[in-house]
C-alpha positions in Angstrom: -76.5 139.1 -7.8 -79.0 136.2 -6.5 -77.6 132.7 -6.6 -79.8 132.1 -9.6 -77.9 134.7 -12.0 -74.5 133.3 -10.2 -75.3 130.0 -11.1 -76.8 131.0 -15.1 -73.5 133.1 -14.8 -71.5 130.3 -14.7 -73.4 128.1 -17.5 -73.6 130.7 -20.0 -69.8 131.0 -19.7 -68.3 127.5 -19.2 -66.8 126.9 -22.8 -64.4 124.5 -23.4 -60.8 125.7 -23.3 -57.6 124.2 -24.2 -55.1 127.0 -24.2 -54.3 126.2 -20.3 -51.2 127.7 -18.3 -48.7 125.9 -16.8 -49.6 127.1 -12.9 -50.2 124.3 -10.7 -53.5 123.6 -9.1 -53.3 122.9 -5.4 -54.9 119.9 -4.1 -57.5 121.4 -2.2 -59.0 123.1 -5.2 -58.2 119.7 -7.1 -59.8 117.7 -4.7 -63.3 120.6 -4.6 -63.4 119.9 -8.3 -63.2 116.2 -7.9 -65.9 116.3 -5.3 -68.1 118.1 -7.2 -67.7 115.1 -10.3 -68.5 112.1 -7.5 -72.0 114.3 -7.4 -73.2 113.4 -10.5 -76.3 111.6 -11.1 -76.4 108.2 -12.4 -78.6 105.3 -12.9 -79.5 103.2 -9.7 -76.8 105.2 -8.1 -74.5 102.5 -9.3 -71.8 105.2 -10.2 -70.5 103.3 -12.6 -66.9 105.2 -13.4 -64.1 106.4 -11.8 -61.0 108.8 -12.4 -57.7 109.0 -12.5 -56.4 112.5 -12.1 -52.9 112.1 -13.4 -49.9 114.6 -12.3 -47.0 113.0 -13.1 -45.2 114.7 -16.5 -43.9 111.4 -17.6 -47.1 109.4 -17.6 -49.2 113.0 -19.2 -46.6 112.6 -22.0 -47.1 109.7 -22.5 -51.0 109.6 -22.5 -50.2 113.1 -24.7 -48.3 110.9 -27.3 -51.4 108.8 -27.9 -53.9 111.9 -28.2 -51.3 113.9 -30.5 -51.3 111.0 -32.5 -55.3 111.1 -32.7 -55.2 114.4 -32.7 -53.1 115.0 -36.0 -55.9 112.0 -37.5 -59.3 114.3 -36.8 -57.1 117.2 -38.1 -56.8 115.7 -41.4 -60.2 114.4 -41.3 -61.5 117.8 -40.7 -59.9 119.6 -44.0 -60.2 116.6 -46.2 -63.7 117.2 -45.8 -62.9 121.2 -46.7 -61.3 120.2 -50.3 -62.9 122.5 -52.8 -63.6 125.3 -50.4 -62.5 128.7 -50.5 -59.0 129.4 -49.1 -60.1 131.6 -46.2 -62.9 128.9 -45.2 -60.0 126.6 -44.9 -58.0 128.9 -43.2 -60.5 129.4 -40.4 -60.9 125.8 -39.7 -56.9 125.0 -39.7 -56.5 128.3 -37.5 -59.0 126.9 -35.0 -57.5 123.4 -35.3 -54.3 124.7 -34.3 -55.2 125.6 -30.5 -56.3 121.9 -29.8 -52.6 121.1 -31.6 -50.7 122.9 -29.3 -53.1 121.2 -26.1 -52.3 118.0 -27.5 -48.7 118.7 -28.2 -47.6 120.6 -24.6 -50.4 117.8 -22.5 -47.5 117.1 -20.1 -47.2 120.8 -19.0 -50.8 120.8 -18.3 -51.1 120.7 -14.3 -53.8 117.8 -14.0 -55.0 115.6 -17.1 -58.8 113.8 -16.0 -58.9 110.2 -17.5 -62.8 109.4 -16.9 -63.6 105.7 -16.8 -66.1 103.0 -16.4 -67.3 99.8 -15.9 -69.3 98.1 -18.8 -71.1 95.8 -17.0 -72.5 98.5 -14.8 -74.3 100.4 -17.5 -77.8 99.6 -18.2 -78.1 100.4 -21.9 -81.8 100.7 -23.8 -80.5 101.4 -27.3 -77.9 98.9 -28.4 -80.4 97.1 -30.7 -81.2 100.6 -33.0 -79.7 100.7 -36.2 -77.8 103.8 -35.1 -75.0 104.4 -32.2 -75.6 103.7 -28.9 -75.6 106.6 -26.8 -77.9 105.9 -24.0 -74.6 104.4 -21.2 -73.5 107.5 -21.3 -76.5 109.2 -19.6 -74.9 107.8 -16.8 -71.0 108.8 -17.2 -70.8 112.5 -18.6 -72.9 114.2 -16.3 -69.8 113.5 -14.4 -67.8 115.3 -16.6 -70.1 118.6 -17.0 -70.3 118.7 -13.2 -66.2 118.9 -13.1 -66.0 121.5 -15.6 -68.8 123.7 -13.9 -67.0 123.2 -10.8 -63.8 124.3 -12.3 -65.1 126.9 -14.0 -66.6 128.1 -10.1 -62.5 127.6 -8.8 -61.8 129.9 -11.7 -60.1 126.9 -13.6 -60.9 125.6 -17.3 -60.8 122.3 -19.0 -62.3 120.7 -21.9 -64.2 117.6 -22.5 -62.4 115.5 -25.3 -63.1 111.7 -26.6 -60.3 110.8 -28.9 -58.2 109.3 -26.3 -60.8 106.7 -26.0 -59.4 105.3 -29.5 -56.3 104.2 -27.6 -58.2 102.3 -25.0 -55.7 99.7 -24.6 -52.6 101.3 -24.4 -54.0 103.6 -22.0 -54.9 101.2 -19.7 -51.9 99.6 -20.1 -49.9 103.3 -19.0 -52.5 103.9 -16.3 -52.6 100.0 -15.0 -56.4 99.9 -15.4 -58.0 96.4 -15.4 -59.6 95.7 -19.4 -63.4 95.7 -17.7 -62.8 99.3 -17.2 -63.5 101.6 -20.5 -62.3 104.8 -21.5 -64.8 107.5 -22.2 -63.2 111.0 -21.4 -60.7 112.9 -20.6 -60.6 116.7 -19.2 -56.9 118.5 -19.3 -57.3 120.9 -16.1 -55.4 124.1 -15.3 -55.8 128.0 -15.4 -56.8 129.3 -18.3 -54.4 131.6 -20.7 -57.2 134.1 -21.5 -61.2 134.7 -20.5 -64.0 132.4 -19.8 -66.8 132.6 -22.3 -69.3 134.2 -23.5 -70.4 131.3 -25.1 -71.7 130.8 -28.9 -74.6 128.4 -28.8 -78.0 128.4 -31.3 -81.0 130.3 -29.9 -83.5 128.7 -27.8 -86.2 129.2 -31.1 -83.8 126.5 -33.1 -83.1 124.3 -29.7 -86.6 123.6 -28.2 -90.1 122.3 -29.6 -92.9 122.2 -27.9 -95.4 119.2 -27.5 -94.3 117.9 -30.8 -91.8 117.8 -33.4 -92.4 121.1 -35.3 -88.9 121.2 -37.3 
């Protein structure tokens, strides 16, 4: 196998996974994965975010409080949305709601839990006038993120990328002692995974790409 199919290996089979043994993660595979993160791309170079990579079970509890918390919110905003449909519809959804309600509930017996970070003032955003969200400051934060699942899918670890921690901003920083100029935008629970790495289920390149123009 050439790098190349190594590499596409990898990609085609990095999905996100939250069912995540308890087996520690040493600190030199920690540290690879980390590395790999600080490698990202981002505009000017400024690297405008940090993380904290938190190992401690009382402060993951406590950060898992808050995200259970959220958690339980998107599940109900989820089937609210399924009212009306047919029972085994609803039943697929709940069923895979259920694996991120046991991450969120068992987040302290995760080995590492990734709070991603960043500085506002940093970011040089383009699109904060549009009449839609702003998405453009992040061009510069979650490449981070991929790079550290790629890399941890490589160490033969798994993780997810999740966002609804970033709804308890404060009281995050206030657990983690980050100063207010620094914003949440991620966090990645880290570990073994219980079970296989991909294949993935993603739309065909025909439904992805256009060429020269808008052809949808």
């Amino acid at each position: 196998m050439t790098d190349a199919d190594t590499f596409y290996s990898f990609l085609s089979t990095t999905r996100s996974i939250r069912r995540i043994s308890n087996r520690a993660v040493d600190d030199e595979t920690l540290e690879r994965v980390l590395q790999a993160a600080i490698w990202a791309p981002s505009g000017g170079n400024r690297q405008p975010w940090r993380m904290i990579a938190i190992r401690d079970p009382d402060v993951k509890q406590q950060i898992g409080d808050l995200y259970a918390d959220e958690w339980a919110k998107y599940v109900d905003f989820n089937m609210q949305k399924l009212e009306g449909q047919p029972d085994d519809v609803r039943n697929a959804v709940s069923k895979g709601l259920s694996v991120g309600t046991k991450l969120a509930a068992s987040l302290a017996d995760i080995p590492v839990v990734v709070i991603f970070v960043h500085e506002q003032a940093s970011l040089y955003i383009t699109d904060l006038n549009y009449e839609r969200a702003s998405v453009v400051g992040g061009a510069s934060l979650y490449p981070a993120v991929q790079n550290l699942l790629l890399a941890a899918r490589v160490e033969g670890l798994g993780g997810v990328l999740t966002t609804l921690i970033c709804a308890r901003e404060q009281e995050v920083q206030d657990i983690l002692h980050i100063p207010r100029k620094w914003g949440v935008h991620a966090m990645v629970p880290l570990g073994y995974p219980q079970g296989q790495h991909g294949p993935l289920s993603r739309a065909p390149l025909h439904k992805m790409v256009n060429y020269d123009r808008w052809t949808d």
